[in-house]
DSSP file (Angstrom, degrees, kcal/mol; ACC not computed):
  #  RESIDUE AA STRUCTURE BP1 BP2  ACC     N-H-->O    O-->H-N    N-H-->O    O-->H-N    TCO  KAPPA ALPHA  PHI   PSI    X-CA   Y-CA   Z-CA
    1    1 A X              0   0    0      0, 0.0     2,-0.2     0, 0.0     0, 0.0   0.000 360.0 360.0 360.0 144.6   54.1   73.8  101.0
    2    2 A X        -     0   0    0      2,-0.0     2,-0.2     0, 0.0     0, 0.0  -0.627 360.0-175.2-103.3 155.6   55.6   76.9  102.7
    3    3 A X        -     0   0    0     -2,-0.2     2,-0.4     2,-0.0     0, 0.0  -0.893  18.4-128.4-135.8-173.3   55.0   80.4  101.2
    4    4 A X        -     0   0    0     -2,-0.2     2,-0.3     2,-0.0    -2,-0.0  -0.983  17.5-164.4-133.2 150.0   56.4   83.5  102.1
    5    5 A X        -     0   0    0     -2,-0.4     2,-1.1     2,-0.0    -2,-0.0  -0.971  12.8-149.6-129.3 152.3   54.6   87.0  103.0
    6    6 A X        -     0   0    0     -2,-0.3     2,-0.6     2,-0.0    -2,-0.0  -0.789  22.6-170.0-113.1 134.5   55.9   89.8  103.2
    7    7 A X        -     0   0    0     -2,-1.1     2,-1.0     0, 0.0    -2,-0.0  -0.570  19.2-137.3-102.2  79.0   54.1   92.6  106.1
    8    8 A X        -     0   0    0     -2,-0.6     5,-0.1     5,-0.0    -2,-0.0  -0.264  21.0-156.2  30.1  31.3   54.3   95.8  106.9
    9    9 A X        -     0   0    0     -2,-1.0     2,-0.1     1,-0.1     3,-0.0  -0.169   3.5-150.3 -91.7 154.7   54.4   97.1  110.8
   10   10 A X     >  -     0   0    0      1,-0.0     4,-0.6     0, 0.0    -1,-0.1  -0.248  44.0 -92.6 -65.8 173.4   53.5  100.5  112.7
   11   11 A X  H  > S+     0   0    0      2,-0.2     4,-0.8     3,-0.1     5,-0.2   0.760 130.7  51.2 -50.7 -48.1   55.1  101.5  115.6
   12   12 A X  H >> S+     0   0    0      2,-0.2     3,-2.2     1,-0.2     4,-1.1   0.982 105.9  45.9 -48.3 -76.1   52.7  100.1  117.2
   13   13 A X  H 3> S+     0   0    0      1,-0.3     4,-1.6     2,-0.2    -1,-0.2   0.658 113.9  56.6 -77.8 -10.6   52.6   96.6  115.6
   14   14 A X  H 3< S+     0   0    0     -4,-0.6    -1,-0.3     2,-0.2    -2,-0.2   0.669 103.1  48.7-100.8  18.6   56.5   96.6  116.1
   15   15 A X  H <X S+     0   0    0     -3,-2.2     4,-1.2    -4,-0.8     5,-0.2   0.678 114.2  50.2 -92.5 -30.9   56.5   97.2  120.0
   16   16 A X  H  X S+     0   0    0     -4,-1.1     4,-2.4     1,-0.2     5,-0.3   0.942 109.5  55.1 -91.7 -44.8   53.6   94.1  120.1
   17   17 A X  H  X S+     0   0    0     -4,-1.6     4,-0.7     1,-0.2    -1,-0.2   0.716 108.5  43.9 -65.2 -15.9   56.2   92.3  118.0
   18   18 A X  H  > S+     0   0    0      2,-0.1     4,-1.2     3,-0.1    -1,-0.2   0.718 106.0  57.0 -91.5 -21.7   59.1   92.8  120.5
   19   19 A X  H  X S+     0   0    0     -4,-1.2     4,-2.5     2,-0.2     5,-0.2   0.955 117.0  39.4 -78.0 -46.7   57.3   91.9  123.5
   20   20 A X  H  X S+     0   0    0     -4,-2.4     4,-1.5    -5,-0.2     6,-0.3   0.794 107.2  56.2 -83.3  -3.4   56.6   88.6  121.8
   21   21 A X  H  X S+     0   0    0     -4,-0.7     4,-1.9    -5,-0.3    -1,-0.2   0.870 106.2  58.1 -72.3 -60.4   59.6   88.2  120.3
   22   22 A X  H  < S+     0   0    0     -4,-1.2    -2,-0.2    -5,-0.2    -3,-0.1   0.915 115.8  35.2 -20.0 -56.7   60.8   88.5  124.2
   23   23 A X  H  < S+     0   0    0     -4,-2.5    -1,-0.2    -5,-0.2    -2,-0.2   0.769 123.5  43.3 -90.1 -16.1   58.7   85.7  125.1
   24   24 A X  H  < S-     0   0    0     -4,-1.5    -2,-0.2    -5,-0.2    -3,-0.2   0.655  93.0-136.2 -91.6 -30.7   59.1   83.9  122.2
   25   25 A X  S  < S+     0   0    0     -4,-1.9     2,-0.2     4,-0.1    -3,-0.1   0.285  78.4  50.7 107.8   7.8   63.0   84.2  121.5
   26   26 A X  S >> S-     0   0    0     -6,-0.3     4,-2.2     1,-0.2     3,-0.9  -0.663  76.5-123.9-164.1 107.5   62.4   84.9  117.8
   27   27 A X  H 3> S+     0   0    0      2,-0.2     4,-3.3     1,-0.2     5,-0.2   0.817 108.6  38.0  10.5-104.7   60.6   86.8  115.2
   28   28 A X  H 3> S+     0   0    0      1,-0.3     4,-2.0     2,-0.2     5,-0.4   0.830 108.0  51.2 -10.1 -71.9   59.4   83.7  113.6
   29   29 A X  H <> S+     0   0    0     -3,-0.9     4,-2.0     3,-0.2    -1,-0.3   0.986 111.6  53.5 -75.2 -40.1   58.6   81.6  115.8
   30   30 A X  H  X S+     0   0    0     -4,-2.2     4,-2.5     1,-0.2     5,-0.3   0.969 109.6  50.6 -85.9 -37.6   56.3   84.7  117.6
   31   31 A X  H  X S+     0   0    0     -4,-3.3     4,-1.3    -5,-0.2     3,-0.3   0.954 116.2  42.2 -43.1 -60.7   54.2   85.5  114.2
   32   32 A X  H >X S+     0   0    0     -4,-2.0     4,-1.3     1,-0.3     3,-1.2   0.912 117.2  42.6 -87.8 -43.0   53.6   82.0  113.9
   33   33 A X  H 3X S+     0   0    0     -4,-2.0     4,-3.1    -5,-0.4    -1,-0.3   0.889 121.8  44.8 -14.6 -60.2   52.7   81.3  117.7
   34   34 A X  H 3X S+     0   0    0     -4,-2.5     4,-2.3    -3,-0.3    -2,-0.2   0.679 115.2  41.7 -79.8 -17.4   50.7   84.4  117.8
   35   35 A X  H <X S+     0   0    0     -4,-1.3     4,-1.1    -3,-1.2    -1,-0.2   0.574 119.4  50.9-105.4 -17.0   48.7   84.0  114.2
   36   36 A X  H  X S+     0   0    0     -4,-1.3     4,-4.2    -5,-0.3    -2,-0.2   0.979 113.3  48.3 -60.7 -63.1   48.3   79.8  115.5
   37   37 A X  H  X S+     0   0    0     -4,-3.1     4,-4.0     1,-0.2     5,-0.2   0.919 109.1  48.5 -53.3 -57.8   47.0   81.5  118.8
   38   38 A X  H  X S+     0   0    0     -4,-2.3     4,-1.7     1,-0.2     5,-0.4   0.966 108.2  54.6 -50.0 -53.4   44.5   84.0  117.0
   39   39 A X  H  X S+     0   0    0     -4,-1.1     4,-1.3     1,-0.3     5,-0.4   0.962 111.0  48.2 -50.5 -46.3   42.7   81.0  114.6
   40   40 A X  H >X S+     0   0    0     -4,-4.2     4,-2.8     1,-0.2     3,-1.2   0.993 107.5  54.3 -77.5 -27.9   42.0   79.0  117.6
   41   41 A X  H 3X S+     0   0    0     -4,-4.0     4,-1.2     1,-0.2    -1,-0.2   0.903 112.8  40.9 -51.9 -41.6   40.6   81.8  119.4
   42   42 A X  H 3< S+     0   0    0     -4,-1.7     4,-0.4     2,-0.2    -1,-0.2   0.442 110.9  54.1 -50.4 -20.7   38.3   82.5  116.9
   43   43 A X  H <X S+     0   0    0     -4,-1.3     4,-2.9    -3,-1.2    -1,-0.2   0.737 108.4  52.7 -82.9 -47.9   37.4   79.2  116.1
   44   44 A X  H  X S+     0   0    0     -4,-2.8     4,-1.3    -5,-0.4     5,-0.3   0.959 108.4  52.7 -50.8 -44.8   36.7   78.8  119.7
   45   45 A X  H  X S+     0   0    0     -4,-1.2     4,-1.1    -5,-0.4    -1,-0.2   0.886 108.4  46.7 -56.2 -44.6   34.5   81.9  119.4
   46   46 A X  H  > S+     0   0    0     -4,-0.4     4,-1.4     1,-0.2    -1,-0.3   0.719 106.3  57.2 -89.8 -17.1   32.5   80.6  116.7
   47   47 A X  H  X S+     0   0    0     -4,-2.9     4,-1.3     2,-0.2    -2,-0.2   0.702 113.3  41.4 -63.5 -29.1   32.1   77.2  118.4
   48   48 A X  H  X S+     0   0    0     -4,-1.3     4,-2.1     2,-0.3    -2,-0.2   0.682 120.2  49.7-125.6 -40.2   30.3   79.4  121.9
   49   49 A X  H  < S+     0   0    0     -4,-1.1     4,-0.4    -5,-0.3    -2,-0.2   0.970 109.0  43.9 -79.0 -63.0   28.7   81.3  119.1
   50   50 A X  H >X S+     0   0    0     -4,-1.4     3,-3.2     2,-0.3     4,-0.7   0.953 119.0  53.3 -39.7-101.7   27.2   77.9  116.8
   51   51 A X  H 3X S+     0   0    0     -4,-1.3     4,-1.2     1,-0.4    -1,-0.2   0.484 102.2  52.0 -48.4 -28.6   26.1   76.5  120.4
   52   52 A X  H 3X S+     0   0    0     -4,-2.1     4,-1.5     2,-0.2    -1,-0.4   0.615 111.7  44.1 -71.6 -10.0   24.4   79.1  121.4
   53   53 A X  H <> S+     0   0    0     -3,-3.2     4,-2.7    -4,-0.4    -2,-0.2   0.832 114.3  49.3 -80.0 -57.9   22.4   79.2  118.3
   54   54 A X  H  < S+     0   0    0     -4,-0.7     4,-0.2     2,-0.2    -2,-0.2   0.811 111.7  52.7 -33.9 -52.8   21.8   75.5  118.2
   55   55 A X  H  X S+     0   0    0     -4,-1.2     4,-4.7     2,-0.2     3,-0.5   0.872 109.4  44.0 -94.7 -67.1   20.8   75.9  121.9
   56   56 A X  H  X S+     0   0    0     -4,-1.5     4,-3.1     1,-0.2    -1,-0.2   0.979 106.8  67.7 -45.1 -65.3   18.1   78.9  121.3
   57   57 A X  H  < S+     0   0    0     -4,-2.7    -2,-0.2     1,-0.2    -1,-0.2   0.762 110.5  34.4  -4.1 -50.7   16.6   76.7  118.1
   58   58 A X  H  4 S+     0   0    0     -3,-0.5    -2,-0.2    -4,-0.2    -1,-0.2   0.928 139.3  13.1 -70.3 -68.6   15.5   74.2  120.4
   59   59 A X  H  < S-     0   0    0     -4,-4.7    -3,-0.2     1,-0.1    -2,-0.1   0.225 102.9-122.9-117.1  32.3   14.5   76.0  123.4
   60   60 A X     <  -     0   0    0     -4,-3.1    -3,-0.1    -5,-0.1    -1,-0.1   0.751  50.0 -10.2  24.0 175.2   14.4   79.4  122.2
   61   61 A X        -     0   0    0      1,-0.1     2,-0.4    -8,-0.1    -8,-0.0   0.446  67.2-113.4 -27.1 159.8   15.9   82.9  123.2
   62   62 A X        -     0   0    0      1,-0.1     2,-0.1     2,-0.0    -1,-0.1  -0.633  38.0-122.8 -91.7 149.2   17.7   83.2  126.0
   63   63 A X     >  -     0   0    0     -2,-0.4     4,-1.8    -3,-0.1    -1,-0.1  -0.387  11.4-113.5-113.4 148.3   16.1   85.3  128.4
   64   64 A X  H >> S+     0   0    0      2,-0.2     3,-1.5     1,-0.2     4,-1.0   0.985 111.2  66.7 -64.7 -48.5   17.0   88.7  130.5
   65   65 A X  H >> S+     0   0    0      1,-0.3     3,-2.6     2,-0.2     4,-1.1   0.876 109.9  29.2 -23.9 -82.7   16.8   86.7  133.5
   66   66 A X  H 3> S+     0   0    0      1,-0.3     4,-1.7     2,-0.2    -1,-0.3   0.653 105.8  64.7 -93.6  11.7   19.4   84.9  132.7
   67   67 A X  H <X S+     0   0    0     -4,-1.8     4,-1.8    -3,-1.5    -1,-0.3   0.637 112.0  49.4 -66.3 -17.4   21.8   87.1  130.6
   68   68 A X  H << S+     0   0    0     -3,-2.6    -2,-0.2    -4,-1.0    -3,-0.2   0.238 106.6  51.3-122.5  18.9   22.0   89.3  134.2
   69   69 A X  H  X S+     0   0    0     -4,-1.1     4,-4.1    -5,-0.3    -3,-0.1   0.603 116.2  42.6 -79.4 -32.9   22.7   86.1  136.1
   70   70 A X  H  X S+     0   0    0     -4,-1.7     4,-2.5     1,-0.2     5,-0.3   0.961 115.6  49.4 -64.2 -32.6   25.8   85.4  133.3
   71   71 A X  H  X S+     0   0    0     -4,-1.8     4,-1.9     2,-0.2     3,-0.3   0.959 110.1  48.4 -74.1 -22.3   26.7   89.0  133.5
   72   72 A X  H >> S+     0   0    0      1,-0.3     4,-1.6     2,-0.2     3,-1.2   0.991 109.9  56.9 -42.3 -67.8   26.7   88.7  137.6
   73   73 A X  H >X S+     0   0    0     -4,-4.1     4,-1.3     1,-0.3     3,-0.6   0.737 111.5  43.4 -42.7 -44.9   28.9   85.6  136.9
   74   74 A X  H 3X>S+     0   0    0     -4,-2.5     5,-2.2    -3,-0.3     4,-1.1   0.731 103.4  54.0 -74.0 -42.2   31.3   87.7  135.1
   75   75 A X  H <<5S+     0   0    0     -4,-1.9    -1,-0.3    -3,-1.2    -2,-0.2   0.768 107.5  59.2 -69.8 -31.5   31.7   90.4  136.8
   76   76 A X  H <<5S+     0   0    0     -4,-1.6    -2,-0.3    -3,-0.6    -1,-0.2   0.977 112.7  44.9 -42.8 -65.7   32.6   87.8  139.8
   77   77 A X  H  <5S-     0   0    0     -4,-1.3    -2,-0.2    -5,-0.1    -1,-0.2   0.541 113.2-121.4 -40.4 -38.2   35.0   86.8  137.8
   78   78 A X  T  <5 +     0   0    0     -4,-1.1     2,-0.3     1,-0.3    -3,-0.3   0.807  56.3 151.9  69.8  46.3   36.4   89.8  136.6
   79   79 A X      < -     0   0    0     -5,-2.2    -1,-0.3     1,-0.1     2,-0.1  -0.755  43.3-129.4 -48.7 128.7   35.8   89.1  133.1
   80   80 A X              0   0    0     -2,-0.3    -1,-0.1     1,-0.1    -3,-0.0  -0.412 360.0 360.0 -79.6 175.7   35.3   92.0  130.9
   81   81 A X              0   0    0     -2,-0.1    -1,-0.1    -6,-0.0    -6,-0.0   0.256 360.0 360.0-179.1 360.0   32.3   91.8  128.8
């Protein structure tokens, strides 16, 4: 069933809503692209989050050692973090 909501924008949140209307070619379609896009990141997030948890359970904390070999890796990367 559809509903309808009605929002609110800044300046702000309507300059992030024209650049994705730009790429998106419509209002519409870029809320719902962009509010699709956030849930799976976040889901994703909690997934990395849940495995790591699991992962320490077993075979407990993760260690400095290797939290400042991932941040090496990252910084390789150019990840922020």
């Amino acid at each position: 069933m559809a509903s309808k909501t009605t929002i609110n924008f800044d300046n702000e949140m309507e300059a992030a809503l024209a650049e994705l209307v730009a790429m998106d070619g419509t209002k519409k379609l870029a809320i719902k692209r962009s509010l699709l896009a956030e849930v799976k990141r976040r889901r994703r997030s909690q997934a990395i989050l849940n495995m790591i948890s699991s992962w320490e359970a077993d075979e407990g904390p993760i260690d400095d050692e290797h939290l400042e070999w991932a941040d090496t890796v990252l910084d390789r990367q150019g990840v922020d973090h």
